[in-house]
mmCIF file as gemmi writes it, N, C-alpha and C atoms, coordinates in Angstrom:
data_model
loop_
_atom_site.group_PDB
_atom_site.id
_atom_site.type_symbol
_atom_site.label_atom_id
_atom_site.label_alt_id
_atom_site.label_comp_id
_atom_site.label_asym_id
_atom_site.label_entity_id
_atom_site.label_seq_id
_atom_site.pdbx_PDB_ins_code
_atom_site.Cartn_x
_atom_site.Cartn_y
_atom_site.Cartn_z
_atom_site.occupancy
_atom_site.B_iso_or_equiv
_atom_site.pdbx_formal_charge
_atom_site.auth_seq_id
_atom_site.auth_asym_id
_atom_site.pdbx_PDB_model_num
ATOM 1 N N . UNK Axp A 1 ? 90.856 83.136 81.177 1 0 ? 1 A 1
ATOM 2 C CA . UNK Axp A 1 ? 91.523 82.449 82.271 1 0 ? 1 A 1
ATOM 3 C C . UNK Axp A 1 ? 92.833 83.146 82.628 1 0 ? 1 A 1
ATOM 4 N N . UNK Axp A 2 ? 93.422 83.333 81.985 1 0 ? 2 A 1
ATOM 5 C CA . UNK Axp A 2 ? 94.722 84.332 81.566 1 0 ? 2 A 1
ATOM 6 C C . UNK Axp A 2 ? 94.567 85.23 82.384 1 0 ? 2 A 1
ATOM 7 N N . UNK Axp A 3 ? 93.42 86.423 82.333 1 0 ? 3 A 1
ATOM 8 C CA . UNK Axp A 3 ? 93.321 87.443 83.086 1 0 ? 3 A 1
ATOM 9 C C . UNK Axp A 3 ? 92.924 87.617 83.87 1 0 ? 3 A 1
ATOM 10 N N . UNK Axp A 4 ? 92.183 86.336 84.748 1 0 ? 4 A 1
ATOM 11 C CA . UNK Axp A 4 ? 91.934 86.064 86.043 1 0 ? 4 A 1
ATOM 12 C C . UNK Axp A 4 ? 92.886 85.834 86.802 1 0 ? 4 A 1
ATOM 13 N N . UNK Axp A 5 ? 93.903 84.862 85.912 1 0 ? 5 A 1
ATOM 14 C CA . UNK Axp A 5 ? 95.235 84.618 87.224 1 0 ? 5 A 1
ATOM 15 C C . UNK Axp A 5 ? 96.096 86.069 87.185 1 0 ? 5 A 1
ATOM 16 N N . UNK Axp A 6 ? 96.074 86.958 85.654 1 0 ? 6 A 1
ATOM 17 C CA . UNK Axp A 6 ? 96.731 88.09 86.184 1 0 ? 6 A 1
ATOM 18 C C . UNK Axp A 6 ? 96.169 89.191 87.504 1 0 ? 6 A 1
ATOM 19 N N . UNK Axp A 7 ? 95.066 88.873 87.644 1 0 ? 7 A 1
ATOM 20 C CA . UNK Axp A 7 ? 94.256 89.721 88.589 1 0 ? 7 A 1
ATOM 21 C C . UNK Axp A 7 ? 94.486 88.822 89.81 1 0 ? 7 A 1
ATOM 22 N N . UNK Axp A 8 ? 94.752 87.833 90.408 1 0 ? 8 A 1
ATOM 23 C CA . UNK Axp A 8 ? 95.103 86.859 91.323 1 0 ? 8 A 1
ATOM 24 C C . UNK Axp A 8 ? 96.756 87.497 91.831 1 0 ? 8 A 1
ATOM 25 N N . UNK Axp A 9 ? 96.959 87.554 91.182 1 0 ? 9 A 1
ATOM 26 C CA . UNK Axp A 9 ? 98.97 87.634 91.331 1 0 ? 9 A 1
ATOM 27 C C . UNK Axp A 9 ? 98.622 89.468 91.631 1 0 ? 9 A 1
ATOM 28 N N . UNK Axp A 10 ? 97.656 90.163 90.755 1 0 ? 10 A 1
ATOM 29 C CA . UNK Axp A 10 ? 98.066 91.951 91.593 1 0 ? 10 A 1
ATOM 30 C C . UNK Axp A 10 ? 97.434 91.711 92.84 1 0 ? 10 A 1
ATOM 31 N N . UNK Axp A 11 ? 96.251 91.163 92.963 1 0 ? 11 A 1
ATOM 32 C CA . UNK Axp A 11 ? 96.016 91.289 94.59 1 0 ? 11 A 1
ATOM 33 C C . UNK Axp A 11 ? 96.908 90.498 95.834 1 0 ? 11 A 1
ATOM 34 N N . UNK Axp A 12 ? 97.538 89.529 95.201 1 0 ? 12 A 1
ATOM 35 C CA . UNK Axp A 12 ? 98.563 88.978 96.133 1 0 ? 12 A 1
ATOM 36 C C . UNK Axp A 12 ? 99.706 89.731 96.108 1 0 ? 12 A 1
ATOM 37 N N . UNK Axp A 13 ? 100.131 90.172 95.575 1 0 ? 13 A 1
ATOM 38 C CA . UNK Axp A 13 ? 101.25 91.324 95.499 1 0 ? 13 A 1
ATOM 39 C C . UNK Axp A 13 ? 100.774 92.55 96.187 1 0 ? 13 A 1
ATOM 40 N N . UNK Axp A 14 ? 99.42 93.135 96.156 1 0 ? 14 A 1
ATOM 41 C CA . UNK Axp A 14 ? 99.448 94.107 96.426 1 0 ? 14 A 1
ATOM 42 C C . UNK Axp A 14 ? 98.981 93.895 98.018 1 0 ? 14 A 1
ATOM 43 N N . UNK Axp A 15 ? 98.524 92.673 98.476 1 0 ? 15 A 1
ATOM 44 C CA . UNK Axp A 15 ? 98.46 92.409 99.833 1 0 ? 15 A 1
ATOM 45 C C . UNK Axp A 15 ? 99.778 92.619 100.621 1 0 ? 15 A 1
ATOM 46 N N . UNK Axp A 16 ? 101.15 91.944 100.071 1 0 ? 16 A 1
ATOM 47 C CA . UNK Axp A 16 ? 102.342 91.489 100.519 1 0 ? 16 A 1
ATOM 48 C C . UNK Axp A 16 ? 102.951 93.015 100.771 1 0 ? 16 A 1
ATOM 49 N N . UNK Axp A 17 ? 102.649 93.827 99.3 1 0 ? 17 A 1
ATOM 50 C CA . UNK Axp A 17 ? 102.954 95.119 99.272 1 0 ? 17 A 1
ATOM 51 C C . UNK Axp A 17 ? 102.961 96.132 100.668 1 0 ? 17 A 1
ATOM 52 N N . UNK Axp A 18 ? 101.324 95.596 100.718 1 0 ? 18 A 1
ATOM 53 C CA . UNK Axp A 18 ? 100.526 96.997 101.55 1 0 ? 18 A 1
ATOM 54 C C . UNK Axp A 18 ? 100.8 96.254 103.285 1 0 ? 18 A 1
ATOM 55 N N . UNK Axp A 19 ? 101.319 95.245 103.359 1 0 ? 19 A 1
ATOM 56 C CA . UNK Axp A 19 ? 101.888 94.724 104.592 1 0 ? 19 A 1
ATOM 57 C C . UNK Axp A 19 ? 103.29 94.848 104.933 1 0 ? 19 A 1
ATOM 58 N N . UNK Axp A 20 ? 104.063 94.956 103.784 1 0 ? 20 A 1
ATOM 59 C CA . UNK Axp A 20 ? 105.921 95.162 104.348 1 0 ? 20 A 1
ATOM 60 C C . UNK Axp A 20 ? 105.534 96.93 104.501 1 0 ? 20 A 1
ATOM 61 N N . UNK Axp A 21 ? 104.942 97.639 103.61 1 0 ? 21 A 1
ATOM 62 C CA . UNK Axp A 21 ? 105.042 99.143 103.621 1 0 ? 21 A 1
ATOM 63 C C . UNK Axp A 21 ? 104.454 99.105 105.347 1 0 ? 21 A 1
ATOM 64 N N . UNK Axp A 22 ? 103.397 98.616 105.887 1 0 ? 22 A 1
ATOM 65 C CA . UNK Axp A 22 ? 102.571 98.794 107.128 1 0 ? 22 A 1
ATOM 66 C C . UNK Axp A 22 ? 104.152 98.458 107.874 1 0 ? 22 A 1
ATOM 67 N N . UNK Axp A 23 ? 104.784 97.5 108.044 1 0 ? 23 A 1
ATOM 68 C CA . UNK Axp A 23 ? 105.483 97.267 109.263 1 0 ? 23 A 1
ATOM 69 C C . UNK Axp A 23 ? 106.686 98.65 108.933 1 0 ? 23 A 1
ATOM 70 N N . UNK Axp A 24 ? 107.326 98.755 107.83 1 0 ? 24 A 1
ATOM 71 C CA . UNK Axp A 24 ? 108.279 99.974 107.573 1 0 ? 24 A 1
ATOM 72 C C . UNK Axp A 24 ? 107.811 100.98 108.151 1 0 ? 24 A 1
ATOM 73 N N . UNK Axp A 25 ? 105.806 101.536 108.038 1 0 ? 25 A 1
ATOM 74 C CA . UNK Axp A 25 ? 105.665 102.485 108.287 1 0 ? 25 A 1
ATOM 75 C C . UNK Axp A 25 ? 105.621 102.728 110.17 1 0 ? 25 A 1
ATOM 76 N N . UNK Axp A 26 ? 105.692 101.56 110.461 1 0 ? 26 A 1
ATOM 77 C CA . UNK Axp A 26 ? 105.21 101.498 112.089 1 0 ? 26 A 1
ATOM 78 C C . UNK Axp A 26 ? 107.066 101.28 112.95 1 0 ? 26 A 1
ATOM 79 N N . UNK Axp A 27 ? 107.781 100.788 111.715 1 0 ? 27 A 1
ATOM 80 C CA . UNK Axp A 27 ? 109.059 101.058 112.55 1 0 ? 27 A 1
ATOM 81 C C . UNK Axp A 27 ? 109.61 102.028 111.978 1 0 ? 27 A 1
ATOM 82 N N . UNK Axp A 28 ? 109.53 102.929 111.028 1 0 ? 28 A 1
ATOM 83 C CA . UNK Axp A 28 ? 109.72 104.168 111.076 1 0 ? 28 A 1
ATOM 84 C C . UNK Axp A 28 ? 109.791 104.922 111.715 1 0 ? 28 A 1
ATOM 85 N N . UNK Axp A 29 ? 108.049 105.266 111.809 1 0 ? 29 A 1
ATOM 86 C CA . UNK Axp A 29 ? 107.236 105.91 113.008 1 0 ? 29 A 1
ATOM 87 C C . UNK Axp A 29 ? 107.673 105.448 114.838 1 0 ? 29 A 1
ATOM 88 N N . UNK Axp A 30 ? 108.863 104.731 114.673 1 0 ? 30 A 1
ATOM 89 C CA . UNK Axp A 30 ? 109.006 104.172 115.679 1 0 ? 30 A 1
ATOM 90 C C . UNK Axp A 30 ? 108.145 103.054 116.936 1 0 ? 30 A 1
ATOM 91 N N . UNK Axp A 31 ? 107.137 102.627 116.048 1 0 ? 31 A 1
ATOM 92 C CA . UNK Axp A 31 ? 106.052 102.277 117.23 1 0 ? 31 A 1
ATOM 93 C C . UNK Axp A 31 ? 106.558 100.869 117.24 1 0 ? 31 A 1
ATOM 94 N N . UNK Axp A 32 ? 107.137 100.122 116.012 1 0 ? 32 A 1
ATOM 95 C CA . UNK Axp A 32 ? 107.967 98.771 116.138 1 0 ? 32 A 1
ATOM 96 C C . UNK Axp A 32 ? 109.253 98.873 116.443 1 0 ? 32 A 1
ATOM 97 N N . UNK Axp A 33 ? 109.898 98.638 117.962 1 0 ? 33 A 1
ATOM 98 C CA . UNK Axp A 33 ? 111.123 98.617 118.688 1 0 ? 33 A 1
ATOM 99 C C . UNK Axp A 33 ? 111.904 97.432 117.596 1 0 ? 33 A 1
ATOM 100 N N . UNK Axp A 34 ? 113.394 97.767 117.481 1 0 ? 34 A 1
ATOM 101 C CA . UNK Axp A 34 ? 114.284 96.309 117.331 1 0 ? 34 A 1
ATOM 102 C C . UNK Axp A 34 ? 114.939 96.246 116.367 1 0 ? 34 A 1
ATOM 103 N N . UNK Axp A 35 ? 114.896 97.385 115.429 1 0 ? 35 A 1
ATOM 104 C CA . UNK Axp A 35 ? 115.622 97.247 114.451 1 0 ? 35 A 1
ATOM 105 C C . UNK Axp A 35 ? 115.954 98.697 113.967 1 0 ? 35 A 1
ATOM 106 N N . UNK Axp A 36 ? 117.259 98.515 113.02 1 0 ? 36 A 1
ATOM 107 C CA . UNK Axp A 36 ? 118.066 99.693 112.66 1 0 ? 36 A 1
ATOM 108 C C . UNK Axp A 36 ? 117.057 100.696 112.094 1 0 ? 36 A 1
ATOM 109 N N . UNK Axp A 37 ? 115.442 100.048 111.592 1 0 ? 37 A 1
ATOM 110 C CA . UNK Axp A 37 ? 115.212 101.08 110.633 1 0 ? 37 A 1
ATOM 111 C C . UNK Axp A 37 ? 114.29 101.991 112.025 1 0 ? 37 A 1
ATOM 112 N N . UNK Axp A 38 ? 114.784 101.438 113.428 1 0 ? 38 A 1
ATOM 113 C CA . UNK Axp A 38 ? 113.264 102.326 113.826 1 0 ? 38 A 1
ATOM 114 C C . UNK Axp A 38 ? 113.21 103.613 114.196 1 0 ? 38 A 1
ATOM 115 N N . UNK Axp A 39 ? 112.578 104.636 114.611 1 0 ? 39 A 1
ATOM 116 C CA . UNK Axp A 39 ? 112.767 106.013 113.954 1 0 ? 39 A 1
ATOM 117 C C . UNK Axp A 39 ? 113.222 106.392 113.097 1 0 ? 39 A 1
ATOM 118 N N . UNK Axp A 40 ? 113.399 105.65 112.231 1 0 ? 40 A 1
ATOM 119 C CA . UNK Axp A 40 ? 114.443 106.413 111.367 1 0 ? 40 A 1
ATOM 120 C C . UNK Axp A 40 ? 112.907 107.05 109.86 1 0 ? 40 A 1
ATOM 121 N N . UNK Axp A 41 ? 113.343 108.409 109.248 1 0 ? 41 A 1
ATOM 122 C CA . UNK Axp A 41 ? 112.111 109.156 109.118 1 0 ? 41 A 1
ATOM 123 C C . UNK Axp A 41 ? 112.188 108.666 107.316 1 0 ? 41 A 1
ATOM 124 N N . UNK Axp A 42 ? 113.406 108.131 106.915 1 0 ? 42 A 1
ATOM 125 C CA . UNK Axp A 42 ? 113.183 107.219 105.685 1 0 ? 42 A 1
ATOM 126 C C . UNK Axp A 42 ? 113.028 106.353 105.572 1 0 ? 42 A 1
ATOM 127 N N . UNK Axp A 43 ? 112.361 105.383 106.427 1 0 ? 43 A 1
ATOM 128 C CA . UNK Axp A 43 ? 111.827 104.187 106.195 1 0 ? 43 A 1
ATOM 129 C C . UNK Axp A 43 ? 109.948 104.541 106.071 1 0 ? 43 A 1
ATOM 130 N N . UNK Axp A 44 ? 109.794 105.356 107.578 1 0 ? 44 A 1
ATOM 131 C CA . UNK Axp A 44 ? 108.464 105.962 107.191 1 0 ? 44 A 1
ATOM 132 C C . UNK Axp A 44 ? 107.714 106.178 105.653 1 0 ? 44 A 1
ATOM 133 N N . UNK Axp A 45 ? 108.999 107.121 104.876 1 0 ? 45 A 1
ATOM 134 C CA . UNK Axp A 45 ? 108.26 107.571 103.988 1 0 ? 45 A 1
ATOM 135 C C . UNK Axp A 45 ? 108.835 106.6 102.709 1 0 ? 45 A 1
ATOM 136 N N . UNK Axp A 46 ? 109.43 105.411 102.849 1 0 ? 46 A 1
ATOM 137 C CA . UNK Axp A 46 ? 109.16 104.268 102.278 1 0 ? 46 A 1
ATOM 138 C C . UNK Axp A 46 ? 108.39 103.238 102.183 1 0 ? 46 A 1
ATOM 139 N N . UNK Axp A 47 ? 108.015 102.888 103.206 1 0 ? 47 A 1
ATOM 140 C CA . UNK Axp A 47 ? 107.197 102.435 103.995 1 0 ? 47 A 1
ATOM 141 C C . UNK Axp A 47 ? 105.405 102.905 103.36 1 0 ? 47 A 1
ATOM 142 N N . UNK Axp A 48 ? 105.707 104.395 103.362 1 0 ? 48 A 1
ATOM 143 C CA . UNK Axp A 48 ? 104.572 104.923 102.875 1 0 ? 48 A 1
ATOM 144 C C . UNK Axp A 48 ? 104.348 104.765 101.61 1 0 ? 48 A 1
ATOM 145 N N . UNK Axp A 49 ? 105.088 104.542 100.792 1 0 ? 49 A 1
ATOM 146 C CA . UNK Axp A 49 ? 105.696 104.653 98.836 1 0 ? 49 A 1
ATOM 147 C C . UNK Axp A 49 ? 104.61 103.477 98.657 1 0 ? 49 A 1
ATOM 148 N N . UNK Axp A 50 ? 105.16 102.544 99.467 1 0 ? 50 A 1
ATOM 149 C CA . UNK Axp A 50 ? 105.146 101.029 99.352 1 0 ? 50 A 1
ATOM 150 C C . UNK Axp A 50 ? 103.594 100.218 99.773 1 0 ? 50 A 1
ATOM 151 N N . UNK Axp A 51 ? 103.454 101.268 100.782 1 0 ? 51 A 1
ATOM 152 C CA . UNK Axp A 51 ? 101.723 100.688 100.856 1 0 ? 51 A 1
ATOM 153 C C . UNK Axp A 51 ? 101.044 101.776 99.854 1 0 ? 51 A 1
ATOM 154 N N . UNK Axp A 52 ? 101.407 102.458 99.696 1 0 ? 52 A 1
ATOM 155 C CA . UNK Axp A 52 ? 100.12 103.41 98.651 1 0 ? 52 A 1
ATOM 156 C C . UNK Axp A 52 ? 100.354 102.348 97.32 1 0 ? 52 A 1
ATOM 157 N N . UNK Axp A 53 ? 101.888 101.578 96.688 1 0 ? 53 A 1
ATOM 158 C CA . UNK Axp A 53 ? 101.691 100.899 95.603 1 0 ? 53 A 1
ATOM 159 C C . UNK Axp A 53 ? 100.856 99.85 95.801 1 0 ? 53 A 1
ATOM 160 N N . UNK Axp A 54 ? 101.037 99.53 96.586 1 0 ? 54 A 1
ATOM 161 C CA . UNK Axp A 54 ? 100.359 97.876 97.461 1 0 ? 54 A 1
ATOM 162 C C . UNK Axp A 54 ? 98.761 98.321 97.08 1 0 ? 54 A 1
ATOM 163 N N . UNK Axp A 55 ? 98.307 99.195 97.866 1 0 ? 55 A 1
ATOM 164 C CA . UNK Axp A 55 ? 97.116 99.502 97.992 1 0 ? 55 A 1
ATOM 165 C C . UNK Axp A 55 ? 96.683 99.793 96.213 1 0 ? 55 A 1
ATOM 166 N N . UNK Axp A 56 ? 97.519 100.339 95.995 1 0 ? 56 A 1
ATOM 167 C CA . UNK Axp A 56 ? 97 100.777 94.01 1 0 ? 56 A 1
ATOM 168 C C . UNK Axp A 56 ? 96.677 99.311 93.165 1 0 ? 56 A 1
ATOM 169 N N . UNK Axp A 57 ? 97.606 98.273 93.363 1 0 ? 57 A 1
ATOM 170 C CA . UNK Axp A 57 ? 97.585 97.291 92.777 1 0 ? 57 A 1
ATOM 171 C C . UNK Axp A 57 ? 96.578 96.454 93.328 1 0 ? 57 A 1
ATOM 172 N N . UNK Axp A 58 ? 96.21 96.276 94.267 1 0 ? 58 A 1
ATOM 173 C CA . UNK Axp A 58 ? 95.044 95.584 95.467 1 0 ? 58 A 1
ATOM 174 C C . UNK Axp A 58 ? 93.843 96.266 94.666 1 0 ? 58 A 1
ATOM 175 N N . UNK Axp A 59 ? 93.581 97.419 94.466 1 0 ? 59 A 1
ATOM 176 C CA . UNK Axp A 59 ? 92.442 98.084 93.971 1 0 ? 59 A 1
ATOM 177 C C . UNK Axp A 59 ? 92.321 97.628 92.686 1 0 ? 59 A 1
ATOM 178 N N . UNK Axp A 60 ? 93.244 97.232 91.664 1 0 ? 60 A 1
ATOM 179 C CA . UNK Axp A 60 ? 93.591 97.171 90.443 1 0 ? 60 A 1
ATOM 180 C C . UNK Axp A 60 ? 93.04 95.689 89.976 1 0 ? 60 A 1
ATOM 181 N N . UNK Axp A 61 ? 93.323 94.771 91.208 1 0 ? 61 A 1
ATOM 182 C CA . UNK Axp A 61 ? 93.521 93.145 91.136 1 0 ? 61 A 1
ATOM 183 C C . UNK Axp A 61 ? 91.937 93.093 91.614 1 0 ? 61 A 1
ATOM 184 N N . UNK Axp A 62 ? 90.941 93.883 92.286 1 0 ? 62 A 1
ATOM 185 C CA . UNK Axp A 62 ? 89.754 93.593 92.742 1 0 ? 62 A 1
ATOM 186 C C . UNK Axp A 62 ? 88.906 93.939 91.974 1 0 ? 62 A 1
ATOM 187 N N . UNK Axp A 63 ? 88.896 94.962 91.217 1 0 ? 63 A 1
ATOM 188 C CA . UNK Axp A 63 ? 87.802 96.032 90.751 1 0 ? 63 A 1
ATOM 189 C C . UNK Axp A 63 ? 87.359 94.657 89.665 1 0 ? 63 A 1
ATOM 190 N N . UNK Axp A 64 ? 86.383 95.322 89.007 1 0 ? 64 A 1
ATOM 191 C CA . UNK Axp A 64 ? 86.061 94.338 88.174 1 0 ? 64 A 1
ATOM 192 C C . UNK Axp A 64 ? 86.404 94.9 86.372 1 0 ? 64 A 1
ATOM 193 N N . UNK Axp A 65 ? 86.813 94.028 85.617 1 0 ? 65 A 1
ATOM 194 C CA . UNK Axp A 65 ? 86.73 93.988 84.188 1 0 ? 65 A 1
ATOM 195 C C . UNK Axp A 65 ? 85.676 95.104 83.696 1 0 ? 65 A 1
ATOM 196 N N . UNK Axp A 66 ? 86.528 96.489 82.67 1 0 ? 66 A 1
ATOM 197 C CA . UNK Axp A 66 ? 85.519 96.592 81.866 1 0 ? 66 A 1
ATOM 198 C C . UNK Axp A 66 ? 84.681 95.968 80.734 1 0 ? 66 A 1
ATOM 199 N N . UNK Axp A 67 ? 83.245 95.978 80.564 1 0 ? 67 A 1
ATOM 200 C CA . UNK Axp A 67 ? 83.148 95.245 79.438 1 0 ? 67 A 1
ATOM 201 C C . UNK Axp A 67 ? 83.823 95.513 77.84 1 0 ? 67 A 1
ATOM 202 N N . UNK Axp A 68 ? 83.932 94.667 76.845 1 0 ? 68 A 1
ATOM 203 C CA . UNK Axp A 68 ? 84.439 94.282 75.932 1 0 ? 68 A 1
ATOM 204 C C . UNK Axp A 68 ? 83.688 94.139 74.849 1 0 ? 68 A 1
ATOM 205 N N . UNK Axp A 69 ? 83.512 94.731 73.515 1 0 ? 69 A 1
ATOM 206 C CA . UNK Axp A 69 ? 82.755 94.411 72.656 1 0 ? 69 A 1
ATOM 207 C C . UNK Axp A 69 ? 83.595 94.06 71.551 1 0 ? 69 A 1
């Protein structure tokens, strides 16, 4: 039970993750107007840090259990 809710909490993290990195990477990239970070070319590649962790932990929280003997 234990390691089901730990696998619950990486894919919710790594959802939240791989969604703040998406908007950093799109006001980086400038395509989201309105704020200090937009063009700016270090948020991009924060932005980018941040969904590749997102995305690692999302993969991590889905895959399934190896078996156990």
């Amino acid at each position: 039970m234990a390691r089901s809710g730990g696998r619950i909490v990486l894919v919710v993290v790594g959802v939240i993750a791989l969604a703040v990195g998406g908007v950093w990477i799109g006001q980086g990239a400038g395509l989201i107007p309105g704020s200090f970070m937009t063009g700016d070319r270090l948020w991009l590649t924060i932005g980018l840090v941040v969904a590749a962790v997102g995305l690692l932990l999302l993969v991590l929280g889905i895959r399934r259990p190896g078996r156990t003997r």
